[in-house]
The first five atom37 places (N, CA, C, CB, O) and aatype in JSON, in Angstrom:
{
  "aatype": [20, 20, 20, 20, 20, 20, 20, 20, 20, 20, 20, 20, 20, 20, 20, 20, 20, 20, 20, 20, 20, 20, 20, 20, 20, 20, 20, 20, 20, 20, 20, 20, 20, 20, 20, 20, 20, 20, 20, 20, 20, 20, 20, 20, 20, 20, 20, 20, 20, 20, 20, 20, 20, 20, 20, 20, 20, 20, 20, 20, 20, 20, 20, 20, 20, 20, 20, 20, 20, 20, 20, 20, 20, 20, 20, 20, 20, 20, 20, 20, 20, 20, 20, 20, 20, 20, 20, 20, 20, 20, 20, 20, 20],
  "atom_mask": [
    [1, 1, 1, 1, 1],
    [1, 1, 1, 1, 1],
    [1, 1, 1, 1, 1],
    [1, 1, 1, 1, 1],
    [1, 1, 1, 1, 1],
    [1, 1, 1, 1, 1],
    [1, 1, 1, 1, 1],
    [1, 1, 1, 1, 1],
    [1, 1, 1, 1, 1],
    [1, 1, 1, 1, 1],
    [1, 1, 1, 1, 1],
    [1, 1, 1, 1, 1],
    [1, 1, 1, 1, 1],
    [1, 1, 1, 1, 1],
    [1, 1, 1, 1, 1],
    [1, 1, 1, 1, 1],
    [1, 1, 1, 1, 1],
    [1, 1, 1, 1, 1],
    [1, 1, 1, 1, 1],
    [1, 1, 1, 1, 1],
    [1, 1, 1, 1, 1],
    [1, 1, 1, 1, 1],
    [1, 1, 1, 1, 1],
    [1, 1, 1, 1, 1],
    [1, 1, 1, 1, 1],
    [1, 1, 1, 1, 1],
    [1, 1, 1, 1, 1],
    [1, 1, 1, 1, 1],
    [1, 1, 1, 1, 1],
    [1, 1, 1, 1, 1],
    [1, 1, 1, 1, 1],
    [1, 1, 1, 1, 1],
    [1, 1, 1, 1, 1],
    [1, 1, 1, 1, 1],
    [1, 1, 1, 1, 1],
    [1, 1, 1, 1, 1],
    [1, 1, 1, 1, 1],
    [1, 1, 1, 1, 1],
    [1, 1, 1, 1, 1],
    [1, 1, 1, 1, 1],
    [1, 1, 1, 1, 1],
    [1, 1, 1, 1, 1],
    [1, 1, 1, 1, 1],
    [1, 1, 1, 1, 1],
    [1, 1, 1, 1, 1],
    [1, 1, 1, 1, 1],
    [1, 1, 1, 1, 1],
    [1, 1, 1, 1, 1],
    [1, 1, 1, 1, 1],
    [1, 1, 1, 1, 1],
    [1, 1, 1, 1, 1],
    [1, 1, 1, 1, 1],
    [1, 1, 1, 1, 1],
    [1, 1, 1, 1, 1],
    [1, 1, 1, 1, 1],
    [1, 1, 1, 1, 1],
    [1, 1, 1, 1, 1],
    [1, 1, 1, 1, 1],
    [1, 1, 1, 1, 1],
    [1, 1, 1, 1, 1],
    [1, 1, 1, 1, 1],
    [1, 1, 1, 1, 1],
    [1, 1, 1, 1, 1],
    [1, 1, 1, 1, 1],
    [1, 1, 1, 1, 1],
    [1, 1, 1, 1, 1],
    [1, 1, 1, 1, 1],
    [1, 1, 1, 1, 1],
    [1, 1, 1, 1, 1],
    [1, 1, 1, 1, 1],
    [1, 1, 1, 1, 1],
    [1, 1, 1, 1, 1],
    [1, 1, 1, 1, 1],
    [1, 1, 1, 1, 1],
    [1, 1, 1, 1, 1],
    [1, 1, 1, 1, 1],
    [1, 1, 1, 1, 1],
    [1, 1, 1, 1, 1],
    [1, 1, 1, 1, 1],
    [1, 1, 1, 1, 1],
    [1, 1, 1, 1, 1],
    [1, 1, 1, 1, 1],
    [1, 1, 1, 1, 1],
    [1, 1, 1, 1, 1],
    [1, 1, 1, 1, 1],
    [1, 1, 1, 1, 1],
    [1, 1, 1, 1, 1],
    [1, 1, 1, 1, 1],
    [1, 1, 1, 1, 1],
    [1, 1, 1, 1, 1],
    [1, 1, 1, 1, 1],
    [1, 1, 1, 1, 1],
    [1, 1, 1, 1, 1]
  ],
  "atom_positions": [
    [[9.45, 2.49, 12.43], [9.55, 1.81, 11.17], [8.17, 1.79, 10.51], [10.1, 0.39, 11.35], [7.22, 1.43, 11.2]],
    [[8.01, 2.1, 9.39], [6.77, 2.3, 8.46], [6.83, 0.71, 7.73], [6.98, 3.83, 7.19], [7.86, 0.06, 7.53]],
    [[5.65, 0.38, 7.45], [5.55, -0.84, 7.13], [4.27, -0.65, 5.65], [5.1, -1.79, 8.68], [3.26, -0.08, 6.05]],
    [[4.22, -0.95, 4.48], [3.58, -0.53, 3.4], [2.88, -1.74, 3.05], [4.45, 0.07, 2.36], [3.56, -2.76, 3.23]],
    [[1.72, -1.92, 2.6], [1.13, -3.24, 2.05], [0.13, -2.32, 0.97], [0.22, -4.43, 3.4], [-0.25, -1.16, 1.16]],
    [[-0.13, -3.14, -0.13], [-1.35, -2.64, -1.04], [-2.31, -3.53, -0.61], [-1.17, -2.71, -2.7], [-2.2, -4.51, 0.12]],
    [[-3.55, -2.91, -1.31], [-5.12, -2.95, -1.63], [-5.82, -3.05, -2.55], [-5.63, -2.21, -1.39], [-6.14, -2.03, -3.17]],
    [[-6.24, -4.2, -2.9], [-7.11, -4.37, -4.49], [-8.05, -4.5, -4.25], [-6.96, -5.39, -5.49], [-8.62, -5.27, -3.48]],
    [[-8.47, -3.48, -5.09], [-10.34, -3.94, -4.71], [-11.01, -4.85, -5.93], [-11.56, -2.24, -4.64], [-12.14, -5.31, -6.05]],
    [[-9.94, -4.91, -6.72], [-10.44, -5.46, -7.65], [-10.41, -7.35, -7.52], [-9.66, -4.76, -8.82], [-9.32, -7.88, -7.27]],
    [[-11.43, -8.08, -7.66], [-11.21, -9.66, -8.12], [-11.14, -10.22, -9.28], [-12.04, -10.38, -7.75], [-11.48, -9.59, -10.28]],
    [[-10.81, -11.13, -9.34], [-10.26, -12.05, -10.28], [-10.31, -13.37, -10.08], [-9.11, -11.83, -10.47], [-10.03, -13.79, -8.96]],
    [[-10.7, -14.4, -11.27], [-10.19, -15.9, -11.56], [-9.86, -16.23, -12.06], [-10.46, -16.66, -11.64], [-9.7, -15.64, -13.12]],
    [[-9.39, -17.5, -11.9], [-7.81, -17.7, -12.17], [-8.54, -18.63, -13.67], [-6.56, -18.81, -10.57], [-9.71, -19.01, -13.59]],
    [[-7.93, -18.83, -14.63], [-8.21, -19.76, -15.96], [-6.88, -20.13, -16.43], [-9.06, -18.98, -17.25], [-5.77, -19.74, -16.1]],
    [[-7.28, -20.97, -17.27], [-5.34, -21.63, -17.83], [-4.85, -20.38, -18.41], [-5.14, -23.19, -19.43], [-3.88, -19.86, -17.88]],
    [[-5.36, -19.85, -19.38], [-4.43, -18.9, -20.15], [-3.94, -17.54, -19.04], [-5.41, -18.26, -21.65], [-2.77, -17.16, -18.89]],
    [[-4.9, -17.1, -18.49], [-4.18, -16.46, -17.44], [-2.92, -16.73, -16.16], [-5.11, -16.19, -16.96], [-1.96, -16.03, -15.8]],
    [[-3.46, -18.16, -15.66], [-2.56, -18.93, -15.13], [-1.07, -18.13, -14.98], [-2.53, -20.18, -15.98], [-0.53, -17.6, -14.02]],
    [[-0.72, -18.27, -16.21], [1.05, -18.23, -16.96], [1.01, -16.83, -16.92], [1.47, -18.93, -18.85], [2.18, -16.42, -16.92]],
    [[0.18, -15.88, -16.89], [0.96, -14.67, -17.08], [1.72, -14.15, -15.88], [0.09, -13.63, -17.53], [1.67, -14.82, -14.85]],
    [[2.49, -12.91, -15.9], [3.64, -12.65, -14.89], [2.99, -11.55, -13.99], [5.16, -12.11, -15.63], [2.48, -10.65, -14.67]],
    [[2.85, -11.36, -12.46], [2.57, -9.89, -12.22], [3.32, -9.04, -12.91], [2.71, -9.5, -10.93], [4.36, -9.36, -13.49]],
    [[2.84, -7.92, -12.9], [3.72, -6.58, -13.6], [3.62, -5.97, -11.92], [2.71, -5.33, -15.3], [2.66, -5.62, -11.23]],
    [[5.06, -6.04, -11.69], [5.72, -5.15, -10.68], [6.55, -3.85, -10.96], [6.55, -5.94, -10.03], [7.56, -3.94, -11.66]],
    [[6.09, -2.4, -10.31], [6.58, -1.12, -10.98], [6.84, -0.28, -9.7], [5.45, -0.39, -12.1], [6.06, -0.28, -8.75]],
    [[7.91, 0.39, -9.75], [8.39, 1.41, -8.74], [6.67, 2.13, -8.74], [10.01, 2.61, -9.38], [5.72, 2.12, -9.52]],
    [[6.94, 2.63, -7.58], [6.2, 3.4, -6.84], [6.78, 4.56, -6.25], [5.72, 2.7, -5.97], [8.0, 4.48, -6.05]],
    [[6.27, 5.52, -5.96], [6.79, 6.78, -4.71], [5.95, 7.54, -4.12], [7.66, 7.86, -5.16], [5.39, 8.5, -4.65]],
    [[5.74, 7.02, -2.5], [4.52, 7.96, -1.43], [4.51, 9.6, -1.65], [4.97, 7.77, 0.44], [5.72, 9.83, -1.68]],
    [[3.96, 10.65, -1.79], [4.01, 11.73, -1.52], [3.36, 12.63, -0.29], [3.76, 12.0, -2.48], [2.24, 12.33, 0.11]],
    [[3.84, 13.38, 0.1], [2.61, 13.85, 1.12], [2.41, 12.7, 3.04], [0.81, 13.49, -0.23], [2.37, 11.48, 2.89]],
    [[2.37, 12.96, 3.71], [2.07, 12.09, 5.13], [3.16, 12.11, 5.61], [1.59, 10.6, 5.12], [3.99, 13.01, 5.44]],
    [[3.35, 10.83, 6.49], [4.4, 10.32, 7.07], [5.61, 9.63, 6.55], [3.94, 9.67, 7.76], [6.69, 9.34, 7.07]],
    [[5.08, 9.44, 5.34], [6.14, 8.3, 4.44], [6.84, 8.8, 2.99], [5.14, 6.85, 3.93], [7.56, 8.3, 2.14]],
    [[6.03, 10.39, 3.27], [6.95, 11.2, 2.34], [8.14, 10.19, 1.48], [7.77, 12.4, 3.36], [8.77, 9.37, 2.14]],
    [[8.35, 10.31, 0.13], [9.64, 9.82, -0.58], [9.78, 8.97, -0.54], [10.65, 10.09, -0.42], [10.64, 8.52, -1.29]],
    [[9.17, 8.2, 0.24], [8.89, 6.01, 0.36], [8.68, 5.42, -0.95], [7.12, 5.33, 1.31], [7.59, 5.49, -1.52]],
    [[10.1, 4.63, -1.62], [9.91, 4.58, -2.54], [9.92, 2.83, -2.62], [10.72, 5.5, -3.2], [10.73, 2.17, -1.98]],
    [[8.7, 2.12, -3.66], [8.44, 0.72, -2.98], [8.02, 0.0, -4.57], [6.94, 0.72, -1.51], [7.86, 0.63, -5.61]],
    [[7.93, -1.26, -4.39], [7.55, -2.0, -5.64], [6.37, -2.45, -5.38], [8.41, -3.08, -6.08], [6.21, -3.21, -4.42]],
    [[5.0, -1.97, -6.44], [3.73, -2.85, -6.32], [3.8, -3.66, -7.73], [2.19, -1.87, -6.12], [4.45, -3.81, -8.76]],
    [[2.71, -4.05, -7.07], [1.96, -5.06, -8.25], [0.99, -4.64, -9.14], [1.24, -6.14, -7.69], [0.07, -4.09, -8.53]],
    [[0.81, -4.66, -10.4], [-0.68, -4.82, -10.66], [-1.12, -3.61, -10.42], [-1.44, -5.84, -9.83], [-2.35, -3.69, -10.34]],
    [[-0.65, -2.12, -10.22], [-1.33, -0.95, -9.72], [-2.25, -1.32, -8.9], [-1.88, -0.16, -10.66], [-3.23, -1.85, -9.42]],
    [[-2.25, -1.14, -7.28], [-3.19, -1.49, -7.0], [-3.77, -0.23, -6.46], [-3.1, -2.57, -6.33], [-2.86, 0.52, -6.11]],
    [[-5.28, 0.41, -6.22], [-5.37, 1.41, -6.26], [-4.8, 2.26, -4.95], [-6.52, 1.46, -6.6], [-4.28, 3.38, -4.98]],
    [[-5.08, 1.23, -3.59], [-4.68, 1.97, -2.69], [-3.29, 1.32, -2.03], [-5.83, 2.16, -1.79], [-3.14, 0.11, -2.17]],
    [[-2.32, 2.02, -1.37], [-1.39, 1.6, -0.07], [-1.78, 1.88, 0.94], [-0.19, 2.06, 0.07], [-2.53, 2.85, 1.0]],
    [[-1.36, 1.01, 2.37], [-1.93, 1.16, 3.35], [-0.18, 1.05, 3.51], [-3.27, 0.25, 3.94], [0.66, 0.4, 2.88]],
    [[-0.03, 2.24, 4.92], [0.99, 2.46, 5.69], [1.06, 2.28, 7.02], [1.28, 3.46, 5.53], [0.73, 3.22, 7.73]],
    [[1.45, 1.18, 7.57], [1.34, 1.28, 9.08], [2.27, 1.94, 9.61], [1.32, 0.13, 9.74], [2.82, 2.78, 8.9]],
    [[2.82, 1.73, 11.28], [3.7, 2.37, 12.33], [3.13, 2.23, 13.59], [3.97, 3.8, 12.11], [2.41, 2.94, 14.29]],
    [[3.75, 0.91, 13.71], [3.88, 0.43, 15.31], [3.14, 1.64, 16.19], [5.71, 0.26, 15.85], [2.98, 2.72, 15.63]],
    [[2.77, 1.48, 17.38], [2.27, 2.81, 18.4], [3.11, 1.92, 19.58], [0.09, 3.2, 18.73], [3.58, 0.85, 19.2]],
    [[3.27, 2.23, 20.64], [3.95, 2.1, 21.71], [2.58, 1.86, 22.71], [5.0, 3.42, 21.98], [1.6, 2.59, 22.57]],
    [[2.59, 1.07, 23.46], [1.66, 0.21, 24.36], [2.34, 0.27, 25.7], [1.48, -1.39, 23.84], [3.52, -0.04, 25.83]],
    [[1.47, 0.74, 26.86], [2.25, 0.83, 27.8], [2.27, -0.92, 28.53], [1.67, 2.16, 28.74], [3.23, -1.22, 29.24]],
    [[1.29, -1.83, 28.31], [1.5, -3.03, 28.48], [1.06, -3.82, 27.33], [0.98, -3.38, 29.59], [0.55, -3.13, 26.45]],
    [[1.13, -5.24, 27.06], [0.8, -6.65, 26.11], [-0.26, -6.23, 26.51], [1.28, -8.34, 26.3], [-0.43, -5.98, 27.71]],
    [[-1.47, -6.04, 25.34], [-2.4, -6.27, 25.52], [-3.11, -8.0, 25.29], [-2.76, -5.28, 24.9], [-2.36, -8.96, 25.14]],
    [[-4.26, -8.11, 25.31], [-4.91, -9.43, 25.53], [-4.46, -10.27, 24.72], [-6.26, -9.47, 25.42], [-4.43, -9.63, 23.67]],
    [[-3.99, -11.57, 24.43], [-3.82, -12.11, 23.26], [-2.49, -11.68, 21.9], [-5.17, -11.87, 22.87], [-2.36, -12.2, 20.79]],
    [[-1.97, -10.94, 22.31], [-0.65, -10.66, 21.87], [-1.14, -8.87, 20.72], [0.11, -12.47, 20.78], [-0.77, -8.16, 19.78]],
    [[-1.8, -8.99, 21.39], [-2.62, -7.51, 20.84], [-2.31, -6.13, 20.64], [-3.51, -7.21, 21.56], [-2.59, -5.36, 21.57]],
    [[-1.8, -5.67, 19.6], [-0.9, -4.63, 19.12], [-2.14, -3.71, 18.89], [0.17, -5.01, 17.73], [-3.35, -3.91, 19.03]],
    [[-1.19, -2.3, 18.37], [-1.84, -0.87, 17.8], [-1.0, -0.11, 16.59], [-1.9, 0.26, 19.11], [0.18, 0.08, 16.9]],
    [[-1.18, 0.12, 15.95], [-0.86, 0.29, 14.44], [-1.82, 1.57, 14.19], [-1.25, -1.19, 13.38], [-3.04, 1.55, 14.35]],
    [[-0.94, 2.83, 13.71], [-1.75, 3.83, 12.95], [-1.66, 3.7, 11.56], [-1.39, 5.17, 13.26], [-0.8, 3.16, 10.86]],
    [[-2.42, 4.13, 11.37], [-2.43, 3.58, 9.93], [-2.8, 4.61, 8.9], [-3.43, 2.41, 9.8], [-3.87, 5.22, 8.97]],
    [[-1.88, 4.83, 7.88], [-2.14, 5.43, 6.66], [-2.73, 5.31, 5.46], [-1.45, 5.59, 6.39], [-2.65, 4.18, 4.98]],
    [[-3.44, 6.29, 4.68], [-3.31, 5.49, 3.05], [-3.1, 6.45, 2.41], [-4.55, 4.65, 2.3], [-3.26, 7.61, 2.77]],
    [[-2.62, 5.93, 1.09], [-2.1, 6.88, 0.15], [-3.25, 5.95, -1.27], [0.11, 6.86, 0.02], [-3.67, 4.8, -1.37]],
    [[-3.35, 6.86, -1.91], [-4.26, 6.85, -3.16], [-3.0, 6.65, -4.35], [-5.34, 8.5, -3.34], [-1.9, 7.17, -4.19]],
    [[-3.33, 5.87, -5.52], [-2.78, 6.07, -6.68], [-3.3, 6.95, -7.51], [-2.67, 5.1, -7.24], [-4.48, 6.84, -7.84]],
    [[-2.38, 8.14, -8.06], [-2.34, 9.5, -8.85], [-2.85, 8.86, -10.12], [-0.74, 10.36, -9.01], [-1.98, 8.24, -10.72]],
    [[-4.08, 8.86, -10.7], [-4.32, 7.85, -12.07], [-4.03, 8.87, -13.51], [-6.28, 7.17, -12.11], [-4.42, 8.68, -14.67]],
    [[-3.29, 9.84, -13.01], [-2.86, 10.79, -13.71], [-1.13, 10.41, -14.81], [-2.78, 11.96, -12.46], [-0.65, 10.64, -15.92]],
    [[-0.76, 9.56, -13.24], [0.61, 8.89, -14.09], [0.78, 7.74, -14.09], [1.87, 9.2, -13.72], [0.85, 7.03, -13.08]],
    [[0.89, 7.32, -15.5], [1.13, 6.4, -16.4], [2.64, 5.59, -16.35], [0.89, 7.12, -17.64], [2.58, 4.42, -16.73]],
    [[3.59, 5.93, -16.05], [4.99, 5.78, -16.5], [5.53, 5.63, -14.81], [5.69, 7.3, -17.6], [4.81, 6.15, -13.97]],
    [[6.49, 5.08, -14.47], [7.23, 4.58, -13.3], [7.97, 5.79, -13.19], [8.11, 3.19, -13.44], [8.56, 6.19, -14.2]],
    [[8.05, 6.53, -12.0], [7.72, 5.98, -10.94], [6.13, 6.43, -11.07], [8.63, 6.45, -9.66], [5.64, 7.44, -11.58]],
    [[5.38, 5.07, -10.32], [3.89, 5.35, -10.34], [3.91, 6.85, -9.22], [2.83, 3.72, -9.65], [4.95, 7.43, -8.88]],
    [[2.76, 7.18, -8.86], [3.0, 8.34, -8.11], [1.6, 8.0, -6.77], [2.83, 9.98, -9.31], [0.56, 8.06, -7.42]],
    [[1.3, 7.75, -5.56], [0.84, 7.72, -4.72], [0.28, 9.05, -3.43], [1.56, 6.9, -4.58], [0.96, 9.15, -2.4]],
    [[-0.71, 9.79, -3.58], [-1.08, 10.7, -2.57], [-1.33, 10.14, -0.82], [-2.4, 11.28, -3.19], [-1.7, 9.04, -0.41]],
    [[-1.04, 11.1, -0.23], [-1.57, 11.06, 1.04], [-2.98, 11.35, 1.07], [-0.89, 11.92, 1.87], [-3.34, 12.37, 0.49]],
    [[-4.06, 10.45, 1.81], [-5.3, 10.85, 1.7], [-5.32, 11.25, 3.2], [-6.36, 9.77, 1.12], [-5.43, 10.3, 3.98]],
    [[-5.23, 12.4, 3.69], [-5.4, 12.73, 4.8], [-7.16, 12.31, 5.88], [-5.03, 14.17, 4.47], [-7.46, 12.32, 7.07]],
    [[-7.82, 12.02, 4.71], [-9.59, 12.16, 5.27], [-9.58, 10.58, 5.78], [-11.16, 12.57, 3.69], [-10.33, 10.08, 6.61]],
    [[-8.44, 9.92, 4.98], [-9.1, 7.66, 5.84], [-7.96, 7.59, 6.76], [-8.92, 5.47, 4.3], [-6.97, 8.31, 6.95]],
    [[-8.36, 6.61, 7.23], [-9.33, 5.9, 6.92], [-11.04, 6.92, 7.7], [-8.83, 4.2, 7.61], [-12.17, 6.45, 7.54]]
  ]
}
């Protein structure tokens, strides 16, 4: 099972008039890797996705201590219009 989270590098604070505004949430679609055609809702364009996938452990490690490979895919800043479009960056992490 592939598991997807975004990445902002960008910050922000919070003020009243901003407060009230709405995220803008927009289809997405992975191209390229493991998650090929993974099609997902972000927020806010954020620039990167990170893709995990469980690894198999031959015992519990210390403290409830997992292993996760991990992917990223880049946003294509080429497209504008939904579906956003996301690359495989083969070189990260």
């Amino acid at each position: 099972m592939l598991k997807a989270t975004s990445k902002s590098t960008s910050t922000s604070t919070s003020t009243s008039t901003d407060s009230r505004s709405q995220a803008v949430r927009e289809l997405a679609v992975l191209e390229g890797g493991p998650a090929h055609g993974l099609r997902l809702h972000v927020t806010d364009r954020p620039p990167v996705v990170q893709v995990t996938r469980p690894c198999d452990v031959d015992e519990a490690g210390p403290d409830g201590l997992r292993a996760e490979a991990l992917y990223v895919y880049r946003r294509d800043l080429r497209v504008q219009d939904e579906p956003l479009r996301y690359g495989f960056d083969e070189a990260s992490p």
